[in-house]
LOTIMI-384955 format. One record per residue: x, y, z of N, C-alpha, C, O in turn; residue in three letters. Coordinates in steps of 0.2 Angstrom, whole numbers, plus 5000, padded with zeros to 4 digits. Example, Ala and Ser with C-alpha at 12.3 -4.5 7.8 and 13.67 -1.06 7.14 Angstrom:
2
+------+------+------+------+------+------+------+------+------+------+------+------+---------+
:  n.u :  n.v :  n.w : ca.u : ca.v : ca.w :  c.u :  c.v :  c.w :  o.u :  o.v :  o.w : residuo :
+------+------+------+------+------+------+------+------+------+------+------+------+---------+
: 5066 : 4972 : 5039 : 5062 : 4978 : 5039 : 5066 : 4984 : 5039 : 5071 : 4983 : 5042 :     Ala :
: 5064 : 4989 : 5035 : 5068 : 4995 : 5036 : 5064 : 5000 : 5039 : 5067 : 5006 : 5040 :     Ser :
+------+------+------+------+------+------+------+------+------+------+------+------+---------+
This chain:
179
+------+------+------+------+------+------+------+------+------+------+------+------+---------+
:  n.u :  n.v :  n.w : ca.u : ca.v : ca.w :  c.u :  c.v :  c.w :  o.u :  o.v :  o.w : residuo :
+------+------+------+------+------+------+------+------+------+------+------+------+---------+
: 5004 : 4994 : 5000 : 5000 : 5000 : 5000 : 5004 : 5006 : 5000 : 5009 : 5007 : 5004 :     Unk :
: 5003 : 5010 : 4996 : 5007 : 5017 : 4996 : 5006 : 5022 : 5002 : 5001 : 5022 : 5006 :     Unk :
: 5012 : 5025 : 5002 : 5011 : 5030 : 5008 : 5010 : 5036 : 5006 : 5014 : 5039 : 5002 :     Unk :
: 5003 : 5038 : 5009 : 5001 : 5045 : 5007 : 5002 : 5049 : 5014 : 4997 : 5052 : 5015 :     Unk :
: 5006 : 5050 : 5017 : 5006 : 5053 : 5021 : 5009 : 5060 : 5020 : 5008 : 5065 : 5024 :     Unk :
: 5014 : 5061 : 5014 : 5015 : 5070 : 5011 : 5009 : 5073 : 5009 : 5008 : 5079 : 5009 :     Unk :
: 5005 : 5070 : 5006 : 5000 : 5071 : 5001 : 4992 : 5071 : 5008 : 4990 : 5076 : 5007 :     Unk :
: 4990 : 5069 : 5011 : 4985 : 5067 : 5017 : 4978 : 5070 : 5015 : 4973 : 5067 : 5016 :     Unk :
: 4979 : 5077 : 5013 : 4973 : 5079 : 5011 : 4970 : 5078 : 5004 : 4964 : 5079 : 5003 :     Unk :
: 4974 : 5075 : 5000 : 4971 : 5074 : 4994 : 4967 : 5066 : 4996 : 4962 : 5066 : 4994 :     Unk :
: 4970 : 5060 : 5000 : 4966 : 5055 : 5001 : 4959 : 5057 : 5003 : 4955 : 5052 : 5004 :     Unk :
: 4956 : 5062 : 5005 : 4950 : 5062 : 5007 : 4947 : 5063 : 5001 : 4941 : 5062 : 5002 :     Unk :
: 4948 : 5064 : 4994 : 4945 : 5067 : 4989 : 4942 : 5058 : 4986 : 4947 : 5055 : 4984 :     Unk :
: 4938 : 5055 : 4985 : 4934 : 5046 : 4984 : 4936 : 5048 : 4978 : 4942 : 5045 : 4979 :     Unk :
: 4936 : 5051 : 4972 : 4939 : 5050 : 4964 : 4946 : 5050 : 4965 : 4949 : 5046 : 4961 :     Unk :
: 4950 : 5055 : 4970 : 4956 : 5052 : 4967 : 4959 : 5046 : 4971 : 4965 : 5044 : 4968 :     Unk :
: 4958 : 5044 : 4974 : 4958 : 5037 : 4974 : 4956 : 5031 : 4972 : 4959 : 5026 : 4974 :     Unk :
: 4949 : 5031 : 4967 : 4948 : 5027 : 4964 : 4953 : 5029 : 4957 : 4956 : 5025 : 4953 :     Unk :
: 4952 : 5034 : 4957 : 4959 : 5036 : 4951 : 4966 : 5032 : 4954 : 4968 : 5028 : 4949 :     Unk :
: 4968 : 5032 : 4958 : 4974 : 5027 : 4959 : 4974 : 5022 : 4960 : 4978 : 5019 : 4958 :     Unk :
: 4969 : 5019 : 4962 : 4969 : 5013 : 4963 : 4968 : 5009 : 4954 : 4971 : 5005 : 4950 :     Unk :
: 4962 : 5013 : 4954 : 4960 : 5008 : 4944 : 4963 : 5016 : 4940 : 4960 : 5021 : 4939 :     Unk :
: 4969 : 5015 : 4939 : 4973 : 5022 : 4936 : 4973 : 5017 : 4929 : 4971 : 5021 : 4925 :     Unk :
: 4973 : 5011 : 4926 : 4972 : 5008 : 4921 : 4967 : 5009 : 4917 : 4969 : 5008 : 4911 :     Unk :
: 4960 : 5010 : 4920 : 4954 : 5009 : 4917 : 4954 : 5015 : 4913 : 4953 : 5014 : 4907 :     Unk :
: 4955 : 5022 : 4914 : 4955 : 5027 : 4909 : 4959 : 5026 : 4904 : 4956 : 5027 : 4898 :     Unk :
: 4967 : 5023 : 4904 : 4972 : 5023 : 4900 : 4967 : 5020 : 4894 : 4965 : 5022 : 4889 :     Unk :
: 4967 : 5012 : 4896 : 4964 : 5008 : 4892 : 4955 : 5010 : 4888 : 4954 : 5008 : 4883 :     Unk :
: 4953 : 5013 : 4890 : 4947 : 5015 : 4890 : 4950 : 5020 : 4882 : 4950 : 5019 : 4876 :     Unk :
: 4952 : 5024 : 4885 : 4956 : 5029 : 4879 : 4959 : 5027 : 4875 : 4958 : 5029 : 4869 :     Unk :
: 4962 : 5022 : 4875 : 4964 : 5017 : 4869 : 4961 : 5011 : 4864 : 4963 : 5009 : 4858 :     Unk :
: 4956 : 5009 : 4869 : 4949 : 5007 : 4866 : 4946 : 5012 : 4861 : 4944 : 5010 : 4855 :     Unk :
: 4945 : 5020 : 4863 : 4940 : 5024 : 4859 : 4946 : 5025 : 4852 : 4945 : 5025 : 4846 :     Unk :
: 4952 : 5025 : 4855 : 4954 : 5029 : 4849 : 4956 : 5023 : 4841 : 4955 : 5025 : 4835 :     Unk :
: 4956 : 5018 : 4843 : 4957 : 5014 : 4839 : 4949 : 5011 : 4838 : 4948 : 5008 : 4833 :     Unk :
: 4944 : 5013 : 4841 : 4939 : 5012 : 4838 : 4937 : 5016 : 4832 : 4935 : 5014 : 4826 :     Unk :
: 4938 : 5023 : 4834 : 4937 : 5033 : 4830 : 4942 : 5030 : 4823 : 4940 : 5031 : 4817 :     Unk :
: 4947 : 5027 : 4825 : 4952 : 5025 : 4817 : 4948 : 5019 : 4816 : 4950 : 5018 : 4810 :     Unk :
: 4946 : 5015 : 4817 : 4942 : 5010 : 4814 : 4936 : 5014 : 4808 : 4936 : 5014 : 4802 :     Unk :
: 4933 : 5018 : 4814 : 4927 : 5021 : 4810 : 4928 : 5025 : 4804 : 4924 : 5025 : 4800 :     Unk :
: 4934 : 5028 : 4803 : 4935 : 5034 : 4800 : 4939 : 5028 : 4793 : 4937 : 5029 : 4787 :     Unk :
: 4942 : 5025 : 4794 : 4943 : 5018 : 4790 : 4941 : 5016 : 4784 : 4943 : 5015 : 4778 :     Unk :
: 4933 : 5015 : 4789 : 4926 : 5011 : 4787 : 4925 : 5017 : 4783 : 4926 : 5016 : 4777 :     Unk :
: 4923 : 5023 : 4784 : 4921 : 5031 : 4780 : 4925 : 5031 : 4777 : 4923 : 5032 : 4771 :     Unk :
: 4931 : 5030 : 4777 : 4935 : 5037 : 4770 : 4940 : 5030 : 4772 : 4943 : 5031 : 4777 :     Unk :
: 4942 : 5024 : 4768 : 4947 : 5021 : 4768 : 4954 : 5026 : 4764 : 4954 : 5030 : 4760 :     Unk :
: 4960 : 5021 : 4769 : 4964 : 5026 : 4766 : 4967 : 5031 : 4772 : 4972 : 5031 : 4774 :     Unk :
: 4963 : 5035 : 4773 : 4962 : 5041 : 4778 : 4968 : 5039 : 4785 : 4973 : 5043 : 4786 :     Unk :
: 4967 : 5033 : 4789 : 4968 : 5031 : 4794 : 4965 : 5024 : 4795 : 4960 : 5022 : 4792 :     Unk :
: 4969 : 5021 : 4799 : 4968 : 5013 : 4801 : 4966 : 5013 : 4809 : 4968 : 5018 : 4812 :     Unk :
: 4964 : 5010 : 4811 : 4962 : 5007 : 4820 : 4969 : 5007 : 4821 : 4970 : 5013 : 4824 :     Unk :
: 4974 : 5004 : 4820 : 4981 : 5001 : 4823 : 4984 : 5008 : 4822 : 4988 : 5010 : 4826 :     Unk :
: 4983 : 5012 : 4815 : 4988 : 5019 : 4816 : 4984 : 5026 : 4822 : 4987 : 5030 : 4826 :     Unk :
: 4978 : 5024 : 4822 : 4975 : 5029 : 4828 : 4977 : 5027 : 4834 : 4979 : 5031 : 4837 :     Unk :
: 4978 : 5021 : 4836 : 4980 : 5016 : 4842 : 4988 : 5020 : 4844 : 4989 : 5023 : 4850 :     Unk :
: 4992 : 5019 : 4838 : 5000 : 5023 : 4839 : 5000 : 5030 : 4841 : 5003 : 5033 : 4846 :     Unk :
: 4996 : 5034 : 4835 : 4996 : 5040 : 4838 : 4992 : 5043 : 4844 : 4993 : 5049 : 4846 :     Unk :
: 4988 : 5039 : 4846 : 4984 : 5040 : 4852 : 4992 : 5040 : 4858 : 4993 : 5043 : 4863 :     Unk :
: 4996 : 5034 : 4856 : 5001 : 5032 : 4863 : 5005 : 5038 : 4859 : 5007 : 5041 : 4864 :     Unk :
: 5007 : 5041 : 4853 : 5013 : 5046 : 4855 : 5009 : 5054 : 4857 : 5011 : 5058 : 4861 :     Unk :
: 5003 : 5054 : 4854 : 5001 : 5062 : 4856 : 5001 : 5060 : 4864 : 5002 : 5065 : 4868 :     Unk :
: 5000 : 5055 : 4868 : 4995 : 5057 : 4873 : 5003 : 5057 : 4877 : 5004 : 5061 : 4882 :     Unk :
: 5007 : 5055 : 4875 : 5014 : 5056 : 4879 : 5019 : 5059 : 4876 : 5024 : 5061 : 4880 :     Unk :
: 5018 : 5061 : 4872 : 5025 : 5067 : 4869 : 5022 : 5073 : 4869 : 5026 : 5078 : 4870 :     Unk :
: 5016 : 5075 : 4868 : 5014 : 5082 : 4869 : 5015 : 5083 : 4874 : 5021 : 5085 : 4874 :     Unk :
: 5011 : 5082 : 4880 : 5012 : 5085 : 4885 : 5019 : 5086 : 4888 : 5022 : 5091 : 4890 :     Unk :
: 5023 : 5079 : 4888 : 5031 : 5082 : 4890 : 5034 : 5086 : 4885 : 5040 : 5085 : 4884 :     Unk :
: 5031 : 5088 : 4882 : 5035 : 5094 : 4876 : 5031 : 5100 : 4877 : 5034 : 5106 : 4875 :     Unk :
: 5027 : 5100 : 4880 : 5024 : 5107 : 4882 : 5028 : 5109 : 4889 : 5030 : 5115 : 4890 :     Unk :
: 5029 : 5104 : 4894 : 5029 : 5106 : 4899 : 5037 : 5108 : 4898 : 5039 : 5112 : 4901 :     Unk :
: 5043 : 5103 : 4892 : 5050 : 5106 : 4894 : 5050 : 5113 : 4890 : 5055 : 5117 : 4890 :     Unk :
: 5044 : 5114 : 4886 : 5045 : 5123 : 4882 : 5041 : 5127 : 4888 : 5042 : 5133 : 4888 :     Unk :
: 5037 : 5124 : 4892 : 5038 : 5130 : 4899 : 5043 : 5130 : 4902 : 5045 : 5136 : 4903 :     Unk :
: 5046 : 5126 : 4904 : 5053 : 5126 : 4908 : 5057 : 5130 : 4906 : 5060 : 5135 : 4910 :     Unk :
: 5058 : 5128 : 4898 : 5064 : 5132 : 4895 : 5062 : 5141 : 4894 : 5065 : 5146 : 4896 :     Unk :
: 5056 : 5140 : 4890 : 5057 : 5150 : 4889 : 5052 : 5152 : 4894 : 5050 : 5158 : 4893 :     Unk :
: 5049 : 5148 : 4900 : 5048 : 5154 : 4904 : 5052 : 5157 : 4911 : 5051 : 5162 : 4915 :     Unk :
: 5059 : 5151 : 4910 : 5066 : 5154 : 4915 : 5069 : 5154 : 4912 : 5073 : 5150 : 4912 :     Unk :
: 5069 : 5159 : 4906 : 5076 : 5162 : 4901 : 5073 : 5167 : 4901 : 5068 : 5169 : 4898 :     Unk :
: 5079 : 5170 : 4904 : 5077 : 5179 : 4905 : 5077 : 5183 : 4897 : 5074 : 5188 : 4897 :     Unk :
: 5080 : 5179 : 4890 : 5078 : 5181 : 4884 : 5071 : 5181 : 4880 : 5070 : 5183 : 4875 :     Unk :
: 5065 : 5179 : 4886 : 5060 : 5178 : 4883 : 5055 : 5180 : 4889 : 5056 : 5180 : 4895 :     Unk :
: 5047 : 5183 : 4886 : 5042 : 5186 : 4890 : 5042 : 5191 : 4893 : 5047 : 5195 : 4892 :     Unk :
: 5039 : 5193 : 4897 : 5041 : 5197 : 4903 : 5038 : 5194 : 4911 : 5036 : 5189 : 4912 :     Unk :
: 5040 : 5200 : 4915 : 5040 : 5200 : 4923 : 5036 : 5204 : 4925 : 5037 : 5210 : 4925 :     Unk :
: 5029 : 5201 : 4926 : 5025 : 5206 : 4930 : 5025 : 5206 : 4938 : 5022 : 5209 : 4942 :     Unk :
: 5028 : 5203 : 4940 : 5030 : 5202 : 4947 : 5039 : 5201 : 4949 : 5043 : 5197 : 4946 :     Unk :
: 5040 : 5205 : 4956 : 5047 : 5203 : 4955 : 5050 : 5197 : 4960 : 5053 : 5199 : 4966 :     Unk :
: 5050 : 5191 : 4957 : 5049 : 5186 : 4959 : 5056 : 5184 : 4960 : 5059 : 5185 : 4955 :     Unk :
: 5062 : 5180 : 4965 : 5067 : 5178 : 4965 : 5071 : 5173 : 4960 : 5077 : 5172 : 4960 :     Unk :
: 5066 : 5171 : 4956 : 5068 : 5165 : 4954 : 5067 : 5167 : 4946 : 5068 : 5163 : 4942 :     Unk :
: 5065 : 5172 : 4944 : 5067 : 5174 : 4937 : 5062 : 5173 : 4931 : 5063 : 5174 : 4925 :     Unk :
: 5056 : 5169 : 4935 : 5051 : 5166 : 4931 : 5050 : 5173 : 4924 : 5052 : 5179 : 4924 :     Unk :
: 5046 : 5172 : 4919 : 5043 : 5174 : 4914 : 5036 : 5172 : 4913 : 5034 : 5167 : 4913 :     Unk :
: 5033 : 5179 : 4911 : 5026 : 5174 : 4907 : 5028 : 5176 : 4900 : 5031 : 5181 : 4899 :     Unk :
: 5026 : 5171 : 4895 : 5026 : 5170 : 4890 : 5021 : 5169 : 4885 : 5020 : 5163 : 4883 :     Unk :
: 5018 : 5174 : 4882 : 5012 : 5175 : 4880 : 5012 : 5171 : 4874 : 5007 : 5168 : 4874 :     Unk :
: 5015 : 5170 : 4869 : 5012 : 5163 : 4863 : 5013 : 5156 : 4865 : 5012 : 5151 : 4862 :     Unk :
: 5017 : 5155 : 4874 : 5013 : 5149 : 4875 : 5009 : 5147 : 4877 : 5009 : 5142 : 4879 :     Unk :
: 5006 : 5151 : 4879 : 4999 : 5152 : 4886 : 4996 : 5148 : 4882 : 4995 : 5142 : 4884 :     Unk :
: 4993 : 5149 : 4875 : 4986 : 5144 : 4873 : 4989 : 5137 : 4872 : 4985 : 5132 : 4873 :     Unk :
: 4995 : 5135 : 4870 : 4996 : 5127 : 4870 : 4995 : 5125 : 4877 : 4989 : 5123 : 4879 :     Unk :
: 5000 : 5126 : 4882 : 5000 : 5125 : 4888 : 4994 : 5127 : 4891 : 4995 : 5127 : 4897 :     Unk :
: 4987 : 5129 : 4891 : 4981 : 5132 : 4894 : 4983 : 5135 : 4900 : 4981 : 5133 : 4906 :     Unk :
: 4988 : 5142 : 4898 : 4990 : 5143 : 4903 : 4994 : 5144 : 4908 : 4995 : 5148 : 4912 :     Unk :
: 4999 : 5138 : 4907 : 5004 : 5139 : 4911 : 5011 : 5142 : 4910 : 5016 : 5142 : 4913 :     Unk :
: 5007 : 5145 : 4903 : 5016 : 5149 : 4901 : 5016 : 5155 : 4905 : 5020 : 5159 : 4906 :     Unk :
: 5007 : 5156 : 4909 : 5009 : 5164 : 4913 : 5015 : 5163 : 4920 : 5015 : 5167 : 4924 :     Unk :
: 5017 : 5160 : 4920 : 5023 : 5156 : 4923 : 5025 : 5160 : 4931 : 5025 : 5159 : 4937 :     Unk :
: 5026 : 5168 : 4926 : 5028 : 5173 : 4933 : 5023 : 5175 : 4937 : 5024 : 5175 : 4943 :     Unk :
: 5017 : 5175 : 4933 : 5011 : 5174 : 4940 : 5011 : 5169 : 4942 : 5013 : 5170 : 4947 :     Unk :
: 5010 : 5163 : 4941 : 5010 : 5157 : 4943 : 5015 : 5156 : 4949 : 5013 : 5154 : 4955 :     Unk :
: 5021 : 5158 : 4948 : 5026 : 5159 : 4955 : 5023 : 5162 : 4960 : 5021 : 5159 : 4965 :     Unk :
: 5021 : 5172 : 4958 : 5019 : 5177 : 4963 : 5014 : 5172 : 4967 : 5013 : 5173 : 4973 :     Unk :
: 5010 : 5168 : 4965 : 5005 : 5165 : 4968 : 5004 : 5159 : 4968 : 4998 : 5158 : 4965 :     Unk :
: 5006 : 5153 : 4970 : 5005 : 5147 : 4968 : 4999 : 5144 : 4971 : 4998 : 5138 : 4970 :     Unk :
: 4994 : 5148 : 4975 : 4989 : 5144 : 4977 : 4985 : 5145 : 4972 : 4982 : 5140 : 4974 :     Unk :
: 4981 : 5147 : 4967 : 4978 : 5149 : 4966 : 4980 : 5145 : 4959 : 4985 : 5144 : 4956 :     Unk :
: 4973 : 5141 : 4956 : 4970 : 5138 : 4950 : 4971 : 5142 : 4946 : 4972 : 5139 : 4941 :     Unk :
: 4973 : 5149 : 4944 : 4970 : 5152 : 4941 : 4978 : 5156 : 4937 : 4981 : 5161 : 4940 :     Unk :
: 4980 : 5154 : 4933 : 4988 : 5158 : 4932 : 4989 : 5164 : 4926 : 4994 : 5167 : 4925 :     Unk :
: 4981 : 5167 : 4922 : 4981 : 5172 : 4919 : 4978 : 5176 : 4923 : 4971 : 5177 : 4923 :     Unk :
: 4983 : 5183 : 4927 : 4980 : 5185 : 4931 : 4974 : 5194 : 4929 : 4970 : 5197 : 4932 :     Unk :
: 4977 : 5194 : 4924 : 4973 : 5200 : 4921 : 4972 : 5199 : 4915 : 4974 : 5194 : 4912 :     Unk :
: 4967 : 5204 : 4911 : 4966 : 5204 : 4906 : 4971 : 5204 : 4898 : 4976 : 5208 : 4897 :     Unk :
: 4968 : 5199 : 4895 : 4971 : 5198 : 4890 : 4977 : 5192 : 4892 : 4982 : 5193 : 4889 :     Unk :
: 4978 : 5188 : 4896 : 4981 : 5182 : 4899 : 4978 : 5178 : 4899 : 4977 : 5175 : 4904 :     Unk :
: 4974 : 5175 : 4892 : 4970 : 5168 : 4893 : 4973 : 5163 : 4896 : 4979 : 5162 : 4895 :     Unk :
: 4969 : 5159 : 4901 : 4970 : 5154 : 4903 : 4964 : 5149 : 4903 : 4959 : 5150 : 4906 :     Unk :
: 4966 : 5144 : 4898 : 4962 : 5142 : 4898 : 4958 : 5137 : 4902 : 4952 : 5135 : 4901 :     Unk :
: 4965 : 5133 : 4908 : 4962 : 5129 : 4912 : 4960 : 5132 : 4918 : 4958 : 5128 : 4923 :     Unk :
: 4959 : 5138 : 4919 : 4956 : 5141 : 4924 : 4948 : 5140 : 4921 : 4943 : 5137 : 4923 :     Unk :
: 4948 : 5145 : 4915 : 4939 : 5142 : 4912 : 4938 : 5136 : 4915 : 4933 : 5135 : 4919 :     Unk :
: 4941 : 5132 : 4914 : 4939 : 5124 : 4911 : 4937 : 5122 : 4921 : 4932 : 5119 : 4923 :     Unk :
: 4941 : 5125 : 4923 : 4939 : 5123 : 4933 : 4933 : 5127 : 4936 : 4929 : 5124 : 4940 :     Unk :
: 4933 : 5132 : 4933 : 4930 : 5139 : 4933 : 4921 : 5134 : 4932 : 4917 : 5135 : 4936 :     Unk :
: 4920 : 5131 : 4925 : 4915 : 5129 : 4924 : 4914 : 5120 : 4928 : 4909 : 5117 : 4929 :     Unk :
: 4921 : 5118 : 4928 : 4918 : 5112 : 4933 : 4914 : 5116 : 4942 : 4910 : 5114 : 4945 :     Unk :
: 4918 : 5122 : 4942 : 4914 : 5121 : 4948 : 4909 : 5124 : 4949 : 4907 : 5125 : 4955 :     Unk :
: 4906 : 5126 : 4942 : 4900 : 5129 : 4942 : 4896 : 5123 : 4941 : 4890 : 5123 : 4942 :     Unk :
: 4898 : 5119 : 4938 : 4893 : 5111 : 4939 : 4893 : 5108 : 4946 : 4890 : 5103 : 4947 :     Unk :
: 4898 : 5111 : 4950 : 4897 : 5107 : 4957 : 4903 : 5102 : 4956 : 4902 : 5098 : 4961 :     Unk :
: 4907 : 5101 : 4952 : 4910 : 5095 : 4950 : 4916 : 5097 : 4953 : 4920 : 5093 : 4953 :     Unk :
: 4918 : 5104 : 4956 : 4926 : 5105 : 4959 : 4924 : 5109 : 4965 : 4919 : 5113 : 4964 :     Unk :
: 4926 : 5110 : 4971 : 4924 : 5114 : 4976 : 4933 : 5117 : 4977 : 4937 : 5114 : 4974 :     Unk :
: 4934 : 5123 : 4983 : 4937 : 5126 : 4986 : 4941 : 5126 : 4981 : 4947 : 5123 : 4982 :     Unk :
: 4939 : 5130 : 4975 : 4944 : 5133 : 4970 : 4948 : 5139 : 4972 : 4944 : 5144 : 4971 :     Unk :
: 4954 : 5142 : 4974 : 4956 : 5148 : 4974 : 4958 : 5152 : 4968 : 4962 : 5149 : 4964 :     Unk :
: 4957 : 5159 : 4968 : 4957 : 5164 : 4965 : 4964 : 5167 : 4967 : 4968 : 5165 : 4971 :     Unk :
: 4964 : 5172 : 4963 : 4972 : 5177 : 4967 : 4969 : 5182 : 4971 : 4965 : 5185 : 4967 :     Unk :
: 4971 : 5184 : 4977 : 4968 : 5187 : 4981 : 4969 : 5194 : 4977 : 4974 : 5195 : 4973 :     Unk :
: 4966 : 5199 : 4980 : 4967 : 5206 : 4977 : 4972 : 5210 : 4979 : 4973 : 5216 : 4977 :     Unk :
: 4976 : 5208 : 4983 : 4982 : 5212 : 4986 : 4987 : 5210 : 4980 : 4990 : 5214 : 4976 :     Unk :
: 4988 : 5203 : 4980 : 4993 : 5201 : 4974 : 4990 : 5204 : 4966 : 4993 : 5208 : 4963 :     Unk :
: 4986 : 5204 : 4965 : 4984 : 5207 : 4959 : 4984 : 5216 : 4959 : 4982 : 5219 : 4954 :     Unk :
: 4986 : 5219 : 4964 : 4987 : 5225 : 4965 : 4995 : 5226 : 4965 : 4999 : 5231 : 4964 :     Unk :
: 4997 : 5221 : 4968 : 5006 : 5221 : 4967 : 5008 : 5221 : 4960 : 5012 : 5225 : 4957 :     Unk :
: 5005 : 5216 : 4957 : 5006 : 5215 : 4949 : 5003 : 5222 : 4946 : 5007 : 5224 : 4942 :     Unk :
: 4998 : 5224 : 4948 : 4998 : 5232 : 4943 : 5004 : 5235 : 4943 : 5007 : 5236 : 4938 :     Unk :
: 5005 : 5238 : 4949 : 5009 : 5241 : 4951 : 5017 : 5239 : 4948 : 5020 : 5244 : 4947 :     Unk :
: 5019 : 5234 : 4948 : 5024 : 5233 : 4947 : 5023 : 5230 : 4939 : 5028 : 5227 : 4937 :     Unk :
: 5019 : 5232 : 4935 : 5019 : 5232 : 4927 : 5024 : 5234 : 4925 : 5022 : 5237 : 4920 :     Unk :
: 5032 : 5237 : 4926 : 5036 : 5240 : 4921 : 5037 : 5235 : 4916 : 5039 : 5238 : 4911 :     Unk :
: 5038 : 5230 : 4915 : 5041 : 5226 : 4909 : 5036 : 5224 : 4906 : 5039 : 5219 : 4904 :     Unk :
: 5031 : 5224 : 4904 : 5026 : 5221 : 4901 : 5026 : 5221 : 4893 : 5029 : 5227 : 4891 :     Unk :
: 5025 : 5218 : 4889 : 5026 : 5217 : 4882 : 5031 : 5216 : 4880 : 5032 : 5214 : 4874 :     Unk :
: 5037 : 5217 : 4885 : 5046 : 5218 : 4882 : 5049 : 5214 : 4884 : 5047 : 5213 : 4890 :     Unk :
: 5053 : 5209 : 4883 : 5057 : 5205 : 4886 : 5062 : 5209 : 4892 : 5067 : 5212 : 4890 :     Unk :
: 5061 : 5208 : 4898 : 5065 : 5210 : 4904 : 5074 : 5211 : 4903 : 5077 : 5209 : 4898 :     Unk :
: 5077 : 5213 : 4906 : 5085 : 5214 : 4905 : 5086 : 5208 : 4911 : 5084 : 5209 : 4916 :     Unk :
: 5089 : 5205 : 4911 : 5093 : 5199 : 4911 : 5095 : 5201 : 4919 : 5098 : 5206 : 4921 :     Unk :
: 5094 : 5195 : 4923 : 5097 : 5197 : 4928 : 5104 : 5200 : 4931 : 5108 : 5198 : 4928 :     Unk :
: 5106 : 5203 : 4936 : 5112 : 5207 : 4935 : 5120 : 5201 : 4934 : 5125 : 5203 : 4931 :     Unk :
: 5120 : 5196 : 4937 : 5123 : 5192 : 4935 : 5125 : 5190 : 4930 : 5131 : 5188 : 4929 :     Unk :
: 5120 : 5188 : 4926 : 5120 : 5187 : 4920 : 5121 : 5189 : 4913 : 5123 : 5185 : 4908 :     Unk :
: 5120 : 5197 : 4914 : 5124 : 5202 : 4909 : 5131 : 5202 : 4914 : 5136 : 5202 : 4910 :     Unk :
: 5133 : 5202 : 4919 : 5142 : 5203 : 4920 : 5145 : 5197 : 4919 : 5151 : 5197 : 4919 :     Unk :
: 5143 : 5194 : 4918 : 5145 : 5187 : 4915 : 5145 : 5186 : 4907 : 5147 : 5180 : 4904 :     Unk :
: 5144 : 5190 : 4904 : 5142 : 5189 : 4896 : 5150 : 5195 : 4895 : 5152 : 5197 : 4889 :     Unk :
+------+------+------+------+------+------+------+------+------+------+------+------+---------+
């Protein structure tokens, strides 16, 4: 039996423990549909796609996207050559606005630091985020509770400290004496 005692408050949550335990029945389930969808599309438009090619590309999308979204956050929203800092954060983060929509979001990176409690990482206008929507309306179906927002102290920090916005920041001061 695994030890959930770092994590203790998410065991109380009944789905995500049936998510751990039968963590199989989705994978499989989705591998089921997509090799069905290529079956079907086969049947309509032979040629097109086969069950067995929907099947592979089902295992590379569903695994090489997302760790290729997540090492293009890593990389250009801590490289001081890219985004900006709406927040003056220690660690140098950046948001990066054309990858906000692949990643849903999580290219707003430097809010996301300024505040990491909160669901929610496009903190103002014109920073879509799209998986805040997407929680936003689960919990308007009753389907997520105790969703946190960014309180308004932090979003009045971040007005106020807008000087770099749209421009890529200058390089931290170590960085340029080392160049």
């Amino acid at each position: 039996s695994p030890d959930y005692s770092a994590c203790a408050d998410l065991t109380r949550c009944v789905e995500l423990r049936v998510l751990d335990r039968f963590f199989f029945v989705p994978f499989f389930a989705s591998a089921f549909a997509a090799y069905w969808v290529g079956g079907f599309i086969d049947a309509r438009w032979p040629g097109v796609i086969t069950a067995g090619q929907a099947l592979v590309w089902w295992g590379v999308l569903r695994a090489i996207v997302p760790a290729m979204l997540m090492n293009a956050t890593n990389f250009f929203c801590h490289d001081p050559r890219y985004g900006y800092r709406r927040f003056d954060s220690p660690d140098q983060t950046r948001n990066v606005r054309w990858l906000a929509m692949p990643t849903a979001g999580l290219a707003w990176h430097n809010n996301h630091h300024a505040y990491q409690h909160s669901a929610r990482n496009g903190f103002f206008p014109g920073e879509i985020d799209t998986a805040w929507l997407f929680i936003r309306g689960l919990a308007a179906l009753g389907l997520a509770s105790g969703v946190r927002d960014v309180p308004p102290e932090v979003l009045a920090q971040g007005r106020e400290a807008n000087h770099h916005r749209g421009k890529p920041s200058a390089p931290p001061k170590s960085a340029r004496e080392a160049a």
